[in-house]
C-alpha positions as CSV (number, residue, x, y, z in Angstrom):
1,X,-8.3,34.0,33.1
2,X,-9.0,33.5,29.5
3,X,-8.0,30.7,29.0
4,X,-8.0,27.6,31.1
5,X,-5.1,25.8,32.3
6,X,-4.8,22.1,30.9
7,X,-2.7,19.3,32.4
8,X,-3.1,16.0,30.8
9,X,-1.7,12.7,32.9
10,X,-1.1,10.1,30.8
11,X,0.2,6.8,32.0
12,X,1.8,4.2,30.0
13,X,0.6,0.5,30.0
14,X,-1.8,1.4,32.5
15,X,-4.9,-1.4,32.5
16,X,-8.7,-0.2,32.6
17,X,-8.7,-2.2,35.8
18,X,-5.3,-0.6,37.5
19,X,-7.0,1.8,39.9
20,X,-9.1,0.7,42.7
21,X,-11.9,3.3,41.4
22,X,-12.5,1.0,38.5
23,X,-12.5,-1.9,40.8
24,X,-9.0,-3.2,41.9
25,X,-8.7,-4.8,45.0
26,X,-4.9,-5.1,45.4
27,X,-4.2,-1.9,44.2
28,X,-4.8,1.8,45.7
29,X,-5.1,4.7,44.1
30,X,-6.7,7.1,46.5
31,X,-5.6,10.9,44.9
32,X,-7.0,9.4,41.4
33,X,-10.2,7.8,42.9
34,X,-10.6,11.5,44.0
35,X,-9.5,12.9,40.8
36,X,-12.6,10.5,39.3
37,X,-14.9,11.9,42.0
38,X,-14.2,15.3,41.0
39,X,-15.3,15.1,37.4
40,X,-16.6,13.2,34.7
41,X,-15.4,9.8,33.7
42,X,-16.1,7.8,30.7
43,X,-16.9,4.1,30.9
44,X,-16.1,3.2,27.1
45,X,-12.8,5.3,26.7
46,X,-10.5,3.7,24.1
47,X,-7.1,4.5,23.6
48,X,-6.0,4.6,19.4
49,X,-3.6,1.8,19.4
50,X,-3.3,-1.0,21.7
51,X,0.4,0.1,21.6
52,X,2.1,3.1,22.7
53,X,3.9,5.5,20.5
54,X,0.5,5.5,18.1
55,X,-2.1,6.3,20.6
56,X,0.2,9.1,21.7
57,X,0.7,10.6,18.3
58,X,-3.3,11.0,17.9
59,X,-3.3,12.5,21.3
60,X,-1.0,14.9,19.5
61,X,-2.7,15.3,15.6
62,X,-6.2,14.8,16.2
63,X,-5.5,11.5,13.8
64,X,-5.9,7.7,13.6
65,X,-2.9,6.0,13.8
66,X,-3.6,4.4,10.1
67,X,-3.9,7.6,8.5
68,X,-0.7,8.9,10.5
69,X,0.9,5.8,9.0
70,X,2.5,5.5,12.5
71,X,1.0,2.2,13.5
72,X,3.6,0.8,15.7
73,X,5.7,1.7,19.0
74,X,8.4,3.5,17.4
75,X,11.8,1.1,17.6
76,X,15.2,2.8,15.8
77,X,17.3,-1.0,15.7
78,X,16.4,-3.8,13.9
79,X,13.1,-5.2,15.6
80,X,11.0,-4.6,12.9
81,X,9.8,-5.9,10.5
82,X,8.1,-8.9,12.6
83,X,7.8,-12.0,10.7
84,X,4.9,-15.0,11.1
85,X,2.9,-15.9,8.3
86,X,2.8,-12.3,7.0
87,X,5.4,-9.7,7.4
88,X,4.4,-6.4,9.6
89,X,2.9,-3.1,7.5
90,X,5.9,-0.8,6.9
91,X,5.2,2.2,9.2
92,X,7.1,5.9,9.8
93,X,9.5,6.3,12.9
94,X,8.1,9.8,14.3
95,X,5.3,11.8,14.8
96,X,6.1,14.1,11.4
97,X,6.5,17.7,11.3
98,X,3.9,18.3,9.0
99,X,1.5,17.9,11.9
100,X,0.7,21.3,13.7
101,X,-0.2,19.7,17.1
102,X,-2.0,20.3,19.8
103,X,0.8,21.9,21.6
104,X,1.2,23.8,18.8
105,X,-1.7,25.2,17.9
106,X,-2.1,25.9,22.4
107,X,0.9,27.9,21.8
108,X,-0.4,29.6,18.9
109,X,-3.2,31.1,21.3
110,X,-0.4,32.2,23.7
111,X,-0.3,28.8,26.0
112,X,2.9,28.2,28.0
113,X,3.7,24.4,26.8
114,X,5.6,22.3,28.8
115,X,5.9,18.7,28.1
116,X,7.4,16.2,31.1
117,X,8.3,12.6,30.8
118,X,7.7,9.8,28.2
119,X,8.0,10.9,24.1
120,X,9.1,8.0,21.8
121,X,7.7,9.8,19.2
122,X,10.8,10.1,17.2
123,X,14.4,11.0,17.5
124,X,15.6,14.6,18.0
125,X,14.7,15.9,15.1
126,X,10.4,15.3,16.3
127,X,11.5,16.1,19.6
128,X,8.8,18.1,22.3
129,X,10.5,21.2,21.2
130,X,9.6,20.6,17.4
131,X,6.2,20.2,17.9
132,X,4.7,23.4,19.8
133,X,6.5,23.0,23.4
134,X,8.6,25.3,25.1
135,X,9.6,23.2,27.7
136,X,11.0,19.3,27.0
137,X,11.8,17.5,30.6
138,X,12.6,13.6,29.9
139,X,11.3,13.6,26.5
140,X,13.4,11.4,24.2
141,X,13.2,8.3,21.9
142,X,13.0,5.9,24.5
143,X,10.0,3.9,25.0
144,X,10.5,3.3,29.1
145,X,13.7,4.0,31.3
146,X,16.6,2.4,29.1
147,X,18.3,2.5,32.9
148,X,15.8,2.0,35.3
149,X,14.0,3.9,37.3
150,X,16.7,5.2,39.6
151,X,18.9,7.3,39.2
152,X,21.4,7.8,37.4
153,X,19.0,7.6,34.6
154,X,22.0,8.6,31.8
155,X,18.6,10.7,29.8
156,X,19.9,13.3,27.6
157,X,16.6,15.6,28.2
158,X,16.6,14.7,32.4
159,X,19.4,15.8,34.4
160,X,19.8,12.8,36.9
161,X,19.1,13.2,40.3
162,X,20.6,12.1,43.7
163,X,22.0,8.2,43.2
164,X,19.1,6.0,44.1
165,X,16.4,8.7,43.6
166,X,13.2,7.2,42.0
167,X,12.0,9.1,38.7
168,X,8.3,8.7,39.1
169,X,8.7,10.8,42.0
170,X,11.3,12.9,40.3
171,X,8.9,13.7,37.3
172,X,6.1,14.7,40.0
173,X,8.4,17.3,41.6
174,X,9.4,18.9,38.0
175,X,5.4,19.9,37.8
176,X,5.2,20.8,40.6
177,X,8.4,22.9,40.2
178,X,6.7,23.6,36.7
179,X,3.5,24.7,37.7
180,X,4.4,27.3,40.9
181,X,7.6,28.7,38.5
182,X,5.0,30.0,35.8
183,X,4.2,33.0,34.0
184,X,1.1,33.9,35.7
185,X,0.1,36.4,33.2
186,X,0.0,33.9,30.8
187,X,-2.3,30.0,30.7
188,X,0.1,26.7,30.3
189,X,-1.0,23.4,28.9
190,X,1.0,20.7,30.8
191,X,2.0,17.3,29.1
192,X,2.6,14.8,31.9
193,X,3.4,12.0,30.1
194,X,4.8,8.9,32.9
195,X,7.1,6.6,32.1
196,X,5.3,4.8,34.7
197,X,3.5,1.6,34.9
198,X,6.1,0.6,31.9
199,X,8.6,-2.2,32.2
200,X,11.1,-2.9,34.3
201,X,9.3,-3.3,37.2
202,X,11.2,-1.3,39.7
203,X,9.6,0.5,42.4
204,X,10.9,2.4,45.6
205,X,11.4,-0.6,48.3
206,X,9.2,0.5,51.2
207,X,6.2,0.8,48.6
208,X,6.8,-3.2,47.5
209,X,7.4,-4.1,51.3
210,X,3.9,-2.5,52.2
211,X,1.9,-4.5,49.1
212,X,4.1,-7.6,49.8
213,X,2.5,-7.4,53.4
214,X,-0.4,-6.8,51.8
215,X,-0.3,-9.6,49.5
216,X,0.2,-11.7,52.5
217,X,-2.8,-10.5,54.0
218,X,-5.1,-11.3,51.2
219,X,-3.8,-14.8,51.0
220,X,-2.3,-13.6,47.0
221,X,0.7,-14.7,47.8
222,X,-0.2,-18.0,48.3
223,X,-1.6,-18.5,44.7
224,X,-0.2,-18.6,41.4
225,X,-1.1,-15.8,39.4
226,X,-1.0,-17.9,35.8
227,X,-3.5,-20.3,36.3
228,X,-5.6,-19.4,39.4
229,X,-8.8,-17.4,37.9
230,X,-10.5,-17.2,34.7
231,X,-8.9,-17.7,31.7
232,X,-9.7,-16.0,28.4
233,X,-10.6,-19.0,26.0
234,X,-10.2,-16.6,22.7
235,X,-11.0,-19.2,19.8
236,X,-8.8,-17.3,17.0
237,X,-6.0,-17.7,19.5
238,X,-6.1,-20.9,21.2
239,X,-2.5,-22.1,20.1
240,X,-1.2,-19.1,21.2
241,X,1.4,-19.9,24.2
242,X,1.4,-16.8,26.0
243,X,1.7,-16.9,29.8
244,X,-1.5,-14.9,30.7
245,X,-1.7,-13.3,34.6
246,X,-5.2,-14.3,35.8
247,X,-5.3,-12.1,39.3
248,X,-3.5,-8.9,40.0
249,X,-1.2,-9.7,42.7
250,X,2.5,-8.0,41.7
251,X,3.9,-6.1,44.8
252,X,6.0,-3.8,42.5
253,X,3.5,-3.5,40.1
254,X,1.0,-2.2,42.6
255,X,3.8,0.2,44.4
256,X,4.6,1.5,41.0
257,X,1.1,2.6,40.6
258,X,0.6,3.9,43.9
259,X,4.0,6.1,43.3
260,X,2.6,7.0,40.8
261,X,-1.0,8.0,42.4
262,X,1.3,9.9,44.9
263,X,2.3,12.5,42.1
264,X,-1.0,13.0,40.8
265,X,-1.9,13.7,44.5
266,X,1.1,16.5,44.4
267,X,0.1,17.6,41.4
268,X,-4.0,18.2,42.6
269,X,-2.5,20.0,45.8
270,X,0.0,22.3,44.2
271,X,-3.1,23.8,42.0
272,X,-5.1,23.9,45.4
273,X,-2.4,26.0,46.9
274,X,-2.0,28.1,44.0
275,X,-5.8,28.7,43.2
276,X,-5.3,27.1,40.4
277,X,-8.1,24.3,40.6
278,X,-11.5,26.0,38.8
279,X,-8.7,27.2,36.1
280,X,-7.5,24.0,35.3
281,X,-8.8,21.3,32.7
282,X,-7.2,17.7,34.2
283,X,-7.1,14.7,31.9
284,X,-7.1,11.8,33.2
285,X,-6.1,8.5,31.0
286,X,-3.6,5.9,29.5
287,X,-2.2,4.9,26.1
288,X,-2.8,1.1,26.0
289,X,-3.8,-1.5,28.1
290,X,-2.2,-3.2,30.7
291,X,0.9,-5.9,29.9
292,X,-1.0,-9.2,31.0
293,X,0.8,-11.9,28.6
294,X,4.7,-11.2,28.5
295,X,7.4,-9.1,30.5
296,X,6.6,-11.1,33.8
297,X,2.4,-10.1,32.5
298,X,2.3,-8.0,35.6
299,X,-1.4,-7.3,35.5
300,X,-4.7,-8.6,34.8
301,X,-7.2,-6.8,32.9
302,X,-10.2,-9.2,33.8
303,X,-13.2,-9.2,33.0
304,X,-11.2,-8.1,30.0
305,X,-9.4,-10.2,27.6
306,X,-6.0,-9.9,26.9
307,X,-4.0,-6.9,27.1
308,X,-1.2,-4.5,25.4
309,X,-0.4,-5.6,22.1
310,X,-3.7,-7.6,21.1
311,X,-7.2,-6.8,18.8
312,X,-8.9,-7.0,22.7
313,X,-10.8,-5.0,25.0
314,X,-7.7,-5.4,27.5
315,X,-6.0,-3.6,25.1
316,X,-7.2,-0.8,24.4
317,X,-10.1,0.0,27.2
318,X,-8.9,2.7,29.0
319,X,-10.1,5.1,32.4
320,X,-10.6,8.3,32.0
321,X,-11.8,11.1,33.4
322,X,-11.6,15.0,32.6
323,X,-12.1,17.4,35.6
324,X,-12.6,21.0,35.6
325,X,-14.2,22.0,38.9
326,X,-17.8,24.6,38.3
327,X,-17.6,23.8,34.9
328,X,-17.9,20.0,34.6
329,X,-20.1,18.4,36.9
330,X,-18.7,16.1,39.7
331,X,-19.6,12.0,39.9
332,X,-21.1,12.4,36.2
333,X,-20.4,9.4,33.9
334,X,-21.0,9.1,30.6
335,X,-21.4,5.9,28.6
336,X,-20.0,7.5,24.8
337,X,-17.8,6.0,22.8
338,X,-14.3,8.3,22.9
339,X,-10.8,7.3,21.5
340,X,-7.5,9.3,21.8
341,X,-7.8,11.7,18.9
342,X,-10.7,13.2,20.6
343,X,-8.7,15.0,22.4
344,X,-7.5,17.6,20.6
345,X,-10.8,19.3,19.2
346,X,-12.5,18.8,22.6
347,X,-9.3,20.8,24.8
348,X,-9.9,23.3,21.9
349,X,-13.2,24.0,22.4
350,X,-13.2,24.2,26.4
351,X,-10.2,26.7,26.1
352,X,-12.9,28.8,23.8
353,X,-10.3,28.3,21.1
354,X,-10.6,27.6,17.4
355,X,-11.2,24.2,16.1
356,X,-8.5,23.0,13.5
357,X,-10.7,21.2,11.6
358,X,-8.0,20.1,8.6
359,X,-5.7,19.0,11.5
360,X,-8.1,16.9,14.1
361,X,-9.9,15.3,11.2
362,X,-10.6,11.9,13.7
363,X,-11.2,13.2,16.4
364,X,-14.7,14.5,18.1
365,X,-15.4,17.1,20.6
366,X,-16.8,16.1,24.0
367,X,-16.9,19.6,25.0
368,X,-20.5,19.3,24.5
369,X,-20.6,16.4,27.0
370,X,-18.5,17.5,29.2
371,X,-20.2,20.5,30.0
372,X,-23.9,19.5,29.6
373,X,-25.1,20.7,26.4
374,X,-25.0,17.4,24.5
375,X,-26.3,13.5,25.6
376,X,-24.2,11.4,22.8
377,X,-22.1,12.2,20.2
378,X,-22.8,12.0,16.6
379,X,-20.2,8.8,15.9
380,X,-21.1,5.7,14.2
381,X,-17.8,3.7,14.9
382,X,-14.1,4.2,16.5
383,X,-11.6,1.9,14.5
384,X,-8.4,0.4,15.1
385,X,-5.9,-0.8,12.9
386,X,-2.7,-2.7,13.7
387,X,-1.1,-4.6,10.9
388,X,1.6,-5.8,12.9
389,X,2.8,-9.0,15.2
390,X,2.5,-7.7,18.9
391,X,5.4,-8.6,21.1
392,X,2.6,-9.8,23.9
393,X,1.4,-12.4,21.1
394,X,-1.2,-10.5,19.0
395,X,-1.5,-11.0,15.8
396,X,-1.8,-8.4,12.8
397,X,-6.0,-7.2,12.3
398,X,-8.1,-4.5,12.6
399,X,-11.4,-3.6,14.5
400,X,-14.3,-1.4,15.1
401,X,-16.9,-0.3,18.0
402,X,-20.0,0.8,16.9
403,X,-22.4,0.6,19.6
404,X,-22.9,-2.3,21.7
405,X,-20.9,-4.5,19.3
406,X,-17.2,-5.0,18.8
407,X,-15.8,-6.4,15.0
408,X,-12.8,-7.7,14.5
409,X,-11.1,-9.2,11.3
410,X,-7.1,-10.8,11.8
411,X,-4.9,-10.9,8.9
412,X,-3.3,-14.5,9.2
413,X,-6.6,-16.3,8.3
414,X,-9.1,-13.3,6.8
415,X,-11.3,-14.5,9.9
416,X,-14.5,-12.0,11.1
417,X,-15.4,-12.1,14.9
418,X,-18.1,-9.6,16.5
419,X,-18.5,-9.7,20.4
420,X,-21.6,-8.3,22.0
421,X,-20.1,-5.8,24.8
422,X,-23.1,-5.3,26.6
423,X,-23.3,-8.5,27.4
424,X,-20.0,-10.5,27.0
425,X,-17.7,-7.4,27.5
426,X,-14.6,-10.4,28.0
427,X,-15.8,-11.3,24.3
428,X,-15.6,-15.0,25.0
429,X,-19.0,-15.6,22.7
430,X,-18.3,-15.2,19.0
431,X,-21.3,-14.2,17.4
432,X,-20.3,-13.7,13.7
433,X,-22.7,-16.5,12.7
434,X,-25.7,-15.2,14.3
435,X,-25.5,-12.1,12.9
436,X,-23.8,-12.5,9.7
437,X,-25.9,-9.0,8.2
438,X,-23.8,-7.2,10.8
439,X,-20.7,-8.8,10.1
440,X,-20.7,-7.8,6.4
441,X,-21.8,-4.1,7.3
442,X,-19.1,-3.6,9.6
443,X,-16.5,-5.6,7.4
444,X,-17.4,-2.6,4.6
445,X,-17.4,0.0,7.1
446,X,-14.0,-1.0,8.1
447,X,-12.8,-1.5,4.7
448,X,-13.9,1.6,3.8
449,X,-12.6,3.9,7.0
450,X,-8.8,1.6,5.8
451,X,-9.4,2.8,2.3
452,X,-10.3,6.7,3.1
453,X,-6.8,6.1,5.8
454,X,-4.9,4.8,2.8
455,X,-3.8,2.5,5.3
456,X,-1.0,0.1,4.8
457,X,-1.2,-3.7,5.4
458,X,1.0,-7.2,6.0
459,X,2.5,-8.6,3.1
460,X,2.5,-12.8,2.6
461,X,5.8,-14.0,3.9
462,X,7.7,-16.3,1.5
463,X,9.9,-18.1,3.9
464,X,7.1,-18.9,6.3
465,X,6.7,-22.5,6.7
């Protein structure tokens, strides 16, 4: 084949701690331990955003979320503006047409494109189909299952299924269906995108019954959740009343993930059968952390702090791994710095395509990595920047990783945090003062990567009292 096959999983609100590969000991995961096995995975993967409908956007344009002026999860009622001491950053409501994405520019170079499952990236006029795929199957403007997760799911791009049948398990039979219905003269770049580990919690009830069991076993059950464990004693945040999970110990979040493992299982299998495995690139990854301090907080990122929605490791540490069997060595790690607009130059170059270098102009190519030729990547920083109030109880600020260390600077008070990773990766120890040379570098680079992103920021809020 010329061109390799790419399928890239991506799960929503999935923690850096959900699969028992990364260390979970209530959950399982067993196809995507295998999946890690099989490949390399990256230790310091970030996701753009600590929010959704950002991260996937720079999946998409090879951009930062700032520059995209997309900074937010995409909401079309009146949610937004949120309103605390400052008033959010205005910010667009789609991924914009200008953008040739990555599907496009796959397709370009004669890719079948074939997105399945989550968008909210815009109403139907940034749909899949207006970006570069052929094939749209579940993508609209919601953010997760605005009826559940069984159907009748009432989704204009899904056709429901039998009543009662469970759409995790429905969006794994659609690539599978996807996959051995191909043109097999012809590569395809497959977007799985799950709606899965997203709210509701709703999960197929023989999956719950088994962790309940489970839970039982381990004695989980008999402990509560919010205050057994470690806390995460942030100082900016310390009259913050959030109800943090301190274990992970939620029966339907842990069936929802192992549904979820199933698919990727079915997925792995159907590429087996169709000696399709040493064709086909699989990415591995999520868009944001996982939801530990609202919505029920049905998992625990520890030793990470926080979660979705906050300036945190928790938030926007992800697993990852990319596979490609004889071309990417098995069991390899690597300890780079990645983030989500990586993506695109890097699937680029292991097709043996062009780079778009106008379009991806964040993003860096692991290729090199991936495949052997390079030991690090020529990166000083990754940045973040989200100038809004997260529903979880973040507060507007923006951040950098540049090394070992991790800045932060929050809006409400102009404050300047930097956390040593290497050694306090639940950045409980505030070294700003110690190191106030470091502080000021970062605080310009940031400053300046805002500037060159022409970012937009909180505005004072007049009735705040």
């Amino acid at each position: 084949m010329a061109h390799p096959n790419i399928v890239m999983i991506l799960l929503d609100d999935l923690g850096w701690m959900d699969l028992s590969c990364q260390g979970s000991k209530f959950y399982e995961t067993p196809n995507i331990d295998r999946l890690f096995q099989r490949g390399m995975s990256f230790d310091n993967a970030y996701a753009a955003c600590p929010v959704c409908s950002p991260s996937r956007a720079s999946i998409l344009s090879g951009k930062y979320p700032a520059r995209l002026h997309l900074t937010d999860w995409i909401d079309h009622g009146n949610y937004h503006p949120c309103k605390g001491k400052l008033i959010d950053a205005p910010y667009i409501k789609g991924l914009p047409l200008t953008e040739h994405s990555l599907a496009a520019s796959l397709k370009d170079a004669g890719y079948q494109t074939w997105h399945l499952g989550k968008w909210h990236l815009g109403k139907n006029e940034t749909y899949p189909e207006k970006h570069g795929f052929d094939v749209n199957i579940g993508g609209c403007f919601w953010g997760h299952p605005a009826h559940g997760y069984f159907s009748p799911y009432q989704m204009e791009t899904l056709t429901d299924g039998p009543e009662g049948e469970y759409l995790t398990r429905r969006l794994g039979s659609e690539a599978v269906r996807l996959i051995r219905e191909r043109d097999k003269t012809k590569p395809f770049f497959l977007n799985f995108w799950h709606y899965a580990v997203h709210a509701p919690m709703q999960a197929p009830a023989d999956l719950v019954a088994y962790f309940e069991e489970k839970s039982r076993k381990m004695g989980l059950d008999k402990l509560d959740p919010f205050e057994v464990g470690e806390h995460f004693p942030i100082e900016a945040k310390k009259d913050q009343r959030v109800v943090r999970r301190t274990i992970q110990s939620d029966p339907v979040y842990a069936a929802m993930i192992y549904s979820m493992d199933q698919t990727v299982g079915q997925l792995v299998e159907t590429l087996r059968q169709e000696g399709l495995e040493e064709d086909t690139i699989v990415i591995f990854t999520s868009d944001n952390g996982g939801l530990a301090t609202a919505e029920g907080s049905p998992t625990c990122n520890y030793p990470l702090s926080e979660g979705k929605g906050w300036m945190y490791e928790g938030a926007v540490r992800e697993p990852l791994a990319v596979v490609w069997p004889g071309h990417i060595p098995a069991g390899a790690v690597s300890h780079e710095i990645t983030t989500s607009p990586d993506f695109y130059p890097t699937l680029l170059e292991l097709a043996g395509l062009p780079l778009q270098p106008q379009q991806h102009v964040d993003g860096v190519s692991l290729a090199g990595l991936l495949l052997g030729k390079e030991d690090s990547l020529d990166r000083e920083a990754v940045y973040w920047h989200y100038p809004h109030y997260g529903n979880q109880g973040g507060t507007p600020g923006s951040s950098l990783r540049s090394g070992r260390w991790k800045y932060i600077e929050f809006y409400e008070d102009n404050s300047r945090h930097l956390f040593d990773l290497e050694t306090d990766v639940a950045e409980k120890k505030d070294v700003a003062a110690r190191h106030p040379d470091l502080v000021e570098r970062f605080h310009g680079m940031l400053a300046g990567w805002l500037r060159d992103c022409d970012a937009a920021f909180p505005t004072p809020n007049p009735d705040f009292k």
